[in-house]
C-alpha positions as CSV (number, residue, x, y, z in Angstrom):
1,X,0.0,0.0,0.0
2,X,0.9,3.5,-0.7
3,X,0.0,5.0,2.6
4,X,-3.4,5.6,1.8
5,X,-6.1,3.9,3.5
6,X,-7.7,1.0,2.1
7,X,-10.7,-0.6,2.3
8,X,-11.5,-4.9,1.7
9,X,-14.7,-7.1,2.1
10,X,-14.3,-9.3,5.4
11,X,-17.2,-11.3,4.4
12,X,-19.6,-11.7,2.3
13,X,-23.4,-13.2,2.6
14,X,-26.2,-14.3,0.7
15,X,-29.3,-14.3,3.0
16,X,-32.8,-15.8,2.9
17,X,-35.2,-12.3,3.4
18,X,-38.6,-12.9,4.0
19,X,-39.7,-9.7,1.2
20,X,-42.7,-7.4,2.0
21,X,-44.6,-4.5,0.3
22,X,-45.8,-2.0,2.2
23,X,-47.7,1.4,1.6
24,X,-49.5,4.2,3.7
25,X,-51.3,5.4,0.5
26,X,-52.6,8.3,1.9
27,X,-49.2,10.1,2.2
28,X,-47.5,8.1,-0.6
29,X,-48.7,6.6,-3.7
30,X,-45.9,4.3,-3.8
31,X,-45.7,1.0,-2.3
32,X,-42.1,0.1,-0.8
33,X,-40.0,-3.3,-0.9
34,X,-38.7,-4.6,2.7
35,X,-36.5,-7.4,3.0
36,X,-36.7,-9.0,6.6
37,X,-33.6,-11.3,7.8
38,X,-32.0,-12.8,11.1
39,X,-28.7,-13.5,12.1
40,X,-28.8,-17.4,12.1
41,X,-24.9,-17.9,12.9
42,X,-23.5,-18.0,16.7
43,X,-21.6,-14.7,15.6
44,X,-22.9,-11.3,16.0
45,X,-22.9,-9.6,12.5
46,X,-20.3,-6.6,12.7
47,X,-21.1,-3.2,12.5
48,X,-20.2,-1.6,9.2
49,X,-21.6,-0.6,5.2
50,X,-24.2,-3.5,3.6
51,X,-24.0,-3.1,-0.1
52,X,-27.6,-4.0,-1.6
53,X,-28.6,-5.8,-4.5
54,X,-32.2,-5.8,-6.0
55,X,-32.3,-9.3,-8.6
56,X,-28.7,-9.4,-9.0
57,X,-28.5,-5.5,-9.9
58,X,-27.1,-3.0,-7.1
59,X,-29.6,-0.4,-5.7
60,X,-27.5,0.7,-2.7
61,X,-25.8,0.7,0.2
62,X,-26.7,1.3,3.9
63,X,-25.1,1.5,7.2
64,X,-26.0,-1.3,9.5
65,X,-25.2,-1.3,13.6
66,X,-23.8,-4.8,14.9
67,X,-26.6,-7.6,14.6
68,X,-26.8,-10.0,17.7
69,X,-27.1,-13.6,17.2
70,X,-30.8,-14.7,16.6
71,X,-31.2,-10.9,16.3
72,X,-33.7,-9.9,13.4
73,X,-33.2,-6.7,11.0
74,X,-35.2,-5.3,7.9
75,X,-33.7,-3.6,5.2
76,X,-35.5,-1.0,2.9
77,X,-34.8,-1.7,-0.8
78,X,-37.1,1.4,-2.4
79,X,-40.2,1.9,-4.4
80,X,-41.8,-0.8,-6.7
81,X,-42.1,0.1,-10.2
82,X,-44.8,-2.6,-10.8
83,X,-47.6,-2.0,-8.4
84,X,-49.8,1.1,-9.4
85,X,-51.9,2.8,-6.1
86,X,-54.5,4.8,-6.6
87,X,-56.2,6.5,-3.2
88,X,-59.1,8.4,-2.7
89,X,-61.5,9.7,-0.3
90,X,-64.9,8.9,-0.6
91,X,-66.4,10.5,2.3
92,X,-65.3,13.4,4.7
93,X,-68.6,14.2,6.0
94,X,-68.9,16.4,9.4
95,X,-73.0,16.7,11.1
96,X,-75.3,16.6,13.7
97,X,-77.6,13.9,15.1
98,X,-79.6,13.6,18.0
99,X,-81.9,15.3,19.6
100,X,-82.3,15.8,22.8
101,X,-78.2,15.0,23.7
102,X,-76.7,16.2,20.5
103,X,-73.6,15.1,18.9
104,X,-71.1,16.1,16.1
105,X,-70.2,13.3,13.7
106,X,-67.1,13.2,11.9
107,X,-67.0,10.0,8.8
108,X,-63.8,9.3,6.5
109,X,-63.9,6.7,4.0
110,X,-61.2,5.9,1.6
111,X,-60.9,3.6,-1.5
112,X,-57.9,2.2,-2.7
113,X,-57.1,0.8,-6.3
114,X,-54.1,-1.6,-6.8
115,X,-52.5,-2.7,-9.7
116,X,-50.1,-5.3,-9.5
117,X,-48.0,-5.5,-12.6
118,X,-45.9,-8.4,-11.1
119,X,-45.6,-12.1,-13.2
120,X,-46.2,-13.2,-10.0
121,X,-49.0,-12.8,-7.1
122,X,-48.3,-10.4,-4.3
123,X,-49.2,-9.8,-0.6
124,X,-49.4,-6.1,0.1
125,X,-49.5,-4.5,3.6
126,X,-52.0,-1.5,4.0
127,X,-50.9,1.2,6.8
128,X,-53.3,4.3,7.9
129,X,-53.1,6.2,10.8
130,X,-56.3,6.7,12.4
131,X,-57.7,9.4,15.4
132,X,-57.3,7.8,19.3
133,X,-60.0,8.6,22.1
134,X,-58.7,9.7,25.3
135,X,-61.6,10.3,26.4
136,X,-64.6,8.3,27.3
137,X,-67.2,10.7,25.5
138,X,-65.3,10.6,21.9
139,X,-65.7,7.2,20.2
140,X,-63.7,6.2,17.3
141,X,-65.3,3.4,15.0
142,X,-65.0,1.6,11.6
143,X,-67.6,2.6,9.3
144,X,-69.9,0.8,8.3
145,X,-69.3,-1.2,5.1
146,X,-66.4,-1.1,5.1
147,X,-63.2,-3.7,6.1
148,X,-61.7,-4.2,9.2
149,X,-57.8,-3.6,9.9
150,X,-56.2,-6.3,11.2
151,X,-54.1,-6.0,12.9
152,X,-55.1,-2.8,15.2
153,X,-52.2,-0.7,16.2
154,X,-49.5,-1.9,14.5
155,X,-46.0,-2.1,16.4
156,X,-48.1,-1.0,19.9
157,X,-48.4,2.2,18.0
158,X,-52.0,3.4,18.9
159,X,-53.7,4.8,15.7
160,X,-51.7,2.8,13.1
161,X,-53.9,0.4,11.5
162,X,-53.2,-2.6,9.2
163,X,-55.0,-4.3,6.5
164,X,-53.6,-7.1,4.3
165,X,-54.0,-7.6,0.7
166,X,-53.4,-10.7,-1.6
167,X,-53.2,-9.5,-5.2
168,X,-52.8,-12.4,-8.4
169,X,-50.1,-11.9,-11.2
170,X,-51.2,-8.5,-13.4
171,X,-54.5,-8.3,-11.1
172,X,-56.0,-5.5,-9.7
173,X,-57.7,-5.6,-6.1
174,X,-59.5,-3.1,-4.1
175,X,-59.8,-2.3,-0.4
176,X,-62.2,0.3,1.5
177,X,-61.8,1.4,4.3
178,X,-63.1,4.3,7.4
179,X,-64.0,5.0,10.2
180,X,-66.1,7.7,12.1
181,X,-65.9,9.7,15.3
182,X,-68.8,10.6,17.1
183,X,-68.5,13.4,20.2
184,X,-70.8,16.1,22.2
185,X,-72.0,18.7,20.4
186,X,-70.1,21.2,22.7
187,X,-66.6,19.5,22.4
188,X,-64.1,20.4,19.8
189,X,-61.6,18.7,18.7
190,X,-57.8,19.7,16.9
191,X,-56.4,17.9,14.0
192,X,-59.2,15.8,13.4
């Protein structure tokens, strides 16, 4: 060596990733490939720069902290080019009902179109964030007609909802979704 620093692979893996696509449409009409892996050997996997590859074809690096034994880690590998989102709201309706103990009435409902342009059939997580009582007179609900998340906050993170979607090879799919929130007339409410 000349003196100047120099850099050389210590190891080199090829993992089995368990891949997922997820989305939160209604910030991002994207939908975004994860690849999920553990450390299987009795080593811990040493701090340092991962260089990824995307079917054989590099897409980028990261830095990665040290990875326990057993420890699990998931990667982000960007946008998929062959799933097409389309998201829109079908509802955002504020009123009255009641009459002797009035109440305000707040419903959302949202519609999502997928396209999956894959050879192959997909499974497709759906993330939303939805409002979170506090209080015993406010009552968040799912609409009526519409499907259930599953599971309900996501990651112990109250609000994040989750719905699952199984799409076929160059299918489309379509998921609906709301919820309403139903408080005293005299209450208001930020950021709803």
């Amino acid at each position: 060596s000349n003196g100047e620093p120099q850099r050389f692979a210590l190891q080199q893996h090829s993992l089995n990733a368990k891949l997922k696509l997820k989305t939160m449409p209604r910030f991002d009409p994207h939908a975004y490939l994860f690849a999920e892996m553990s450390n299987q050997s009795q080593t811990p996997w040493l701090a340092g720069e991962w260089r990824l590859q995307r079917d054989g074809v590099p897409v980028g690096q990261t830095s990665q902290g040290l990875i326990a034994p057993n420890a699990s880690v998931g990667v982000g590998f960007g946008a998929d080019d062959h799933l097409m989102l389309t998201w829109q709201t079908v509802k955002d309706e504020q009123h009255e009902e009641g009459v002797l103990n009035k109440q305000q009435q707040l419903q959302r409902q949202y519609h999502l179109l997928v396209e999956n342009g894959h050879t192959a059939a997909i499974e497709l997580e759906v993330l939303d964030s939805w409002p979170v009582s506090k209080q015993q007179e406010i009552h968040v609900e799912m609409l009526a007609g519409t499907k259930a998340p599953e599971p309900v906050d996501v990651e112990k993170q109250p609000g994040i909802q989750s719905w699952i979607m199984h799409i076929p090879a160059q299918k489309k799919a379509t998921l609906d979704t709301g919820y309403q929130v139903t408080y005293p007339k005299d209450k208001e409410i930020d950021r709803l």
